[in-house]
DRENSEMI-604657 format. One record per atom (N, C-alpha, C, O): residue in three letters; x, y, z. Coordinates in steps of 0.02 Angstrom, whole numbers, always signed. Example, Ala and Ser with C-alpha at 12.3 -4.5 7.8 and 13.67 -1.06 7.14 Angstrom:
<recs>
   type     east    north       up
    ALA     +660     -284     +390
    ALA     +615     -225     +390
    ALA     +660     -165     +390
    ALA     +712     -166     +423
    SER     +642     -112     +354
    SER     +684      -53     +357
    SER     +645       +2     +394
    SER     +670      +57     +402
</recs>
This chain:
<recs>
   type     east    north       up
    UNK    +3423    +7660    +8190
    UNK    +3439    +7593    +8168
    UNK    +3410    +7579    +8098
    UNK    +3409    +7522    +8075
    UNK    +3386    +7636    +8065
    UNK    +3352    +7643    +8015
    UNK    +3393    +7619    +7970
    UNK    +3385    +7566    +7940
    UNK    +3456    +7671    +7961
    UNK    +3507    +7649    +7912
    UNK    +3558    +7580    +7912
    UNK    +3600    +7562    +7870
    UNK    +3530    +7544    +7990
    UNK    +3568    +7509    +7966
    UNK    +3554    +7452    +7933
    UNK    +3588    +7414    +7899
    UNK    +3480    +7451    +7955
    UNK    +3413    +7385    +7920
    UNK    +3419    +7408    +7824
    UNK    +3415    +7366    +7780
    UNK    +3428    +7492    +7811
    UNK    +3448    +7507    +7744
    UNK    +3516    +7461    +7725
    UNK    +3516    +7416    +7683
    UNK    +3547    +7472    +7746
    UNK    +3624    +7457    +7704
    UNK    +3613    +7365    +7714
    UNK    +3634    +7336    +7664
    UNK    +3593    +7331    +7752
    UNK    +3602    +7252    +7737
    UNK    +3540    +7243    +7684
    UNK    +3548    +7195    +7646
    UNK    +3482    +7281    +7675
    UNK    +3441    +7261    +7627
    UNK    +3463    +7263    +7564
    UNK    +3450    +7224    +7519
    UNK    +3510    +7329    +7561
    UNK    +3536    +7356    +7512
    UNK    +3580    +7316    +7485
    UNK    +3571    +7288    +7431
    UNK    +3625    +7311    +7516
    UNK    +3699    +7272    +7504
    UNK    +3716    +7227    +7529
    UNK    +3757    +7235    +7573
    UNK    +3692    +7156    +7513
    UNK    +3687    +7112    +7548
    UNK    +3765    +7069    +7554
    UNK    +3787    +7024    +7590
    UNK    +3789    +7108    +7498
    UNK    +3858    +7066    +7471
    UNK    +3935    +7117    +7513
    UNK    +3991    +7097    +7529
    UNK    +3901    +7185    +7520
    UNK    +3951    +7236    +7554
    UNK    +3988    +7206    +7620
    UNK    +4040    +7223    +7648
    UNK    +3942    +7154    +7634
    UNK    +3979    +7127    +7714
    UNK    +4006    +7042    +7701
    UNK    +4054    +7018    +7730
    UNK    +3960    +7002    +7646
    UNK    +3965    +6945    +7643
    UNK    +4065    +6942    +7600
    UNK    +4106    +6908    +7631
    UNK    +4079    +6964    +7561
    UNK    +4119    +6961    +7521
    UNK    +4174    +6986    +7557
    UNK    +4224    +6953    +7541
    UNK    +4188    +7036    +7605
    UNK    +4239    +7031    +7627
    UNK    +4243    +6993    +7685
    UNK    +4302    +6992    +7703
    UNK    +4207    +6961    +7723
    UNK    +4220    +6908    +7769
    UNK    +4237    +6861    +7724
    UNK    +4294    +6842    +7735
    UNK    +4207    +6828    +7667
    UNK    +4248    +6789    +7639
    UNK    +4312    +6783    +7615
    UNK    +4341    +6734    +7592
    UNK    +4330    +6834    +7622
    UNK    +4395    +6847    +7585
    UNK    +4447    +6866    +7629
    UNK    +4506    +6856    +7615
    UNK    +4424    +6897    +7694
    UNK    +4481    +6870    +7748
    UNK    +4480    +6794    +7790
    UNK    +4527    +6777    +7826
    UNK    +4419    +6751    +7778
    UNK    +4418    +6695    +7786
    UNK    +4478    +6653    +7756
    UNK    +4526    +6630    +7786
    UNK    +4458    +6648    +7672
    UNK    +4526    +6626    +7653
    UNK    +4564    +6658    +7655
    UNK    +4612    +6622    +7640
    UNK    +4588    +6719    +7665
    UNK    +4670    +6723    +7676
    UNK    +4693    +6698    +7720
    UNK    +4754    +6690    +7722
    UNK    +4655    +6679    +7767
    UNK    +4680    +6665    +7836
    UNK    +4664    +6581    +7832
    UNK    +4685    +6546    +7878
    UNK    +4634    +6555    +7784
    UNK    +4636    +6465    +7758
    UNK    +4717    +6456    +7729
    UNK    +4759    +6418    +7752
    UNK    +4722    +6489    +7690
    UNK    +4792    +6489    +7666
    UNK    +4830    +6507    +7688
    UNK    +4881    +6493    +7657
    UNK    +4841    +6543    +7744
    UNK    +4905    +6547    +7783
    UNK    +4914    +6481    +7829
    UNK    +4964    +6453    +7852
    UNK    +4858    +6470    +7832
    UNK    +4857    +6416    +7903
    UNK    +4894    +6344    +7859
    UNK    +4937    +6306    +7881
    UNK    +4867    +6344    +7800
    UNK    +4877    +6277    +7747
    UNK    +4966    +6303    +7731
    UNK    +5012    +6264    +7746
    UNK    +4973    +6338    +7715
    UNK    +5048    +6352    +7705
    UNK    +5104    +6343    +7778
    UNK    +5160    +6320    +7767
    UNK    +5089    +6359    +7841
    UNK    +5100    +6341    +7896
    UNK    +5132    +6268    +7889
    UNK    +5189    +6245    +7886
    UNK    +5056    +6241    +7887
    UNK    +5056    +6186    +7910
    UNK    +5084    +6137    +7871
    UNK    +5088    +6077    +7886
    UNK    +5107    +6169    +7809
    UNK    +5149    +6119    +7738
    UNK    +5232    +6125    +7757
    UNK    +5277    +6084    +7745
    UNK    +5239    +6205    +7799
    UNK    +5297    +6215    +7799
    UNK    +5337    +6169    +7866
    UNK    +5391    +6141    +7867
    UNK    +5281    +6176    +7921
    UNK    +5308    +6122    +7978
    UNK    +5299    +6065    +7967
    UNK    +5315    +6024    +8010
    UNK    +5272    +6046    +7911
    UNK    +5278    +5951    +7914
    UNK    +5354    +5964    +7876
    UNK    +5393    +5923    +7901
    UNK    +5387    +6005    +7827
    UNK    +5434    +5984    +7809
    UNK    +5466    +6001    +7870
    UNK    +5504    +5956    +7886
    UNK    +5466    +6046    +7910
    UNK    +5509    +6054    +7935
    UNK    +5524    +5988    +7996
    UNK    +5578    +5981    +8025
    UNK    +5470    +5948    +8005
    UNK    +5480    +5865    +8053
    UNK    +5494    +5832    +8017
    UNK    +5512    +5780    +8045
    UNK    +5499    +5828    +7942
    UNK    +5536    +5782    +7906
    UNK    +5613    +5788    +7924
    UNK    +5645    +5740    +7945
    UNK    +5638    +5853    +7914
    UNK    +5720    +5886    +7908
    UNK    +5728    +5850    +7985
    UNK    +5775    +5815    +8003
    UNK    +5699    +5859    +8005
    UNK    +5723    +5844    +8089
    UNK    +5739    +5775    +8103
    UNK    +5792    +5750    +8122
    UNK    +5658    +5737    +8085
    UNK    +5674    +5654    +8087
    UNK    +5721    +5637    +8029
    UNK    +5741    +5579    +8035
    UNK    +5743    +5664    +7983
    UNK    +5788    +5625    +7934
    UNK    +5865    +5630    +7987
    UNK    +5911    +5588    +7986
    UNK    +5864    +5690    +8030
    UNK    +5943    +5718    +8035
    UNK    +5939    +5673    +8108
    UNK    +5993    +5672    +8136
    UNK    +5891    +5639    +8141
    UNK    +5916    +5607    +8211
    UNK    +5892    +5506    +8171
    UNK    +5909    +5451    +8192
    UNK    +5860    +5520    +8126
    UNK    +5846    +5439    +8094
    UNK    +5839    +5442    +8036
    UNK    +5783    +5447    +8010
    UNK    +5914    +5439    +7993
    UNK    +5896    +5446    +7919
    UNK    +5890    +5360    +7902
    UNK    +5884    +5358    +7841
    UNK    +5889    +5306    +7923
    UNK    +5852    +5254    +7905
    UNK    +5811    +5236    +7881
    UNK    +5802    +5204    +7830
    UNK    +5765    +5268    +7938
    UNK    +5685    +5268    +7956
    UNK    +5654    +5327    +7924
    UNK    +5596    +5341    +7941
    UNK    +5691    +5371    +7873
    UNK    +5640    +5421    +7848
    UNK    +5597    +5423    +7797
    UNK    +5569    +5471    +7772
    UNK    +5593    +5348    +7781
    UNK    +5537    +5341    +7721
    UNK    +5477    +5332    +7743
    UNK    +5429    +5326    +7705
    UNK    +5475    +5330    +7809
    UNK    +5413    +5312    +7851
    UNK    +5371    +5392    +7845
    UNK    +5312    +5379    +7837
    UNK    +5380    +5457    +7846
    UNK    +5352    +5513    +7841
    UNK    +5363    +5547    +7779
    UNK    +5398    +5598    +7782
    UNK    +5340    +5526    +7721
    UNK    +5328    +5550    +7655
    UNK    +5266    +5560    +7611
    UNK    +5272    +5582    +7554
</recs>
């Protein structure tokens, strides 16, 4: 367990930097998702209440 108390003393950034960086990829997929299904409940409520579609903008 020697080496492994070596390598986090060592490289403290070897583990921190790529968790960050599949963190956000996976922030930005979720944010892109979630931009793409609100349009996609807009398309929907405009096509059963195009009246009422200024209400979700």
């Amino acid at each position: 367990m020697e080496w492994l108390n070596d390598f986090f003393t060592q490289e403290p950034f070897s583990i921190a930097i790529p968790v960050v960086i599949i963190i956000s990829i996976f922030i930005y997929a979720a944010r892109r998702a979630h931009f793409k299904h609100l349009e996609r409940i807009r398309q929907i409520d405009e096509t059963y209440n195009p009246k009422a579609s200024f209400q979700r903008r």
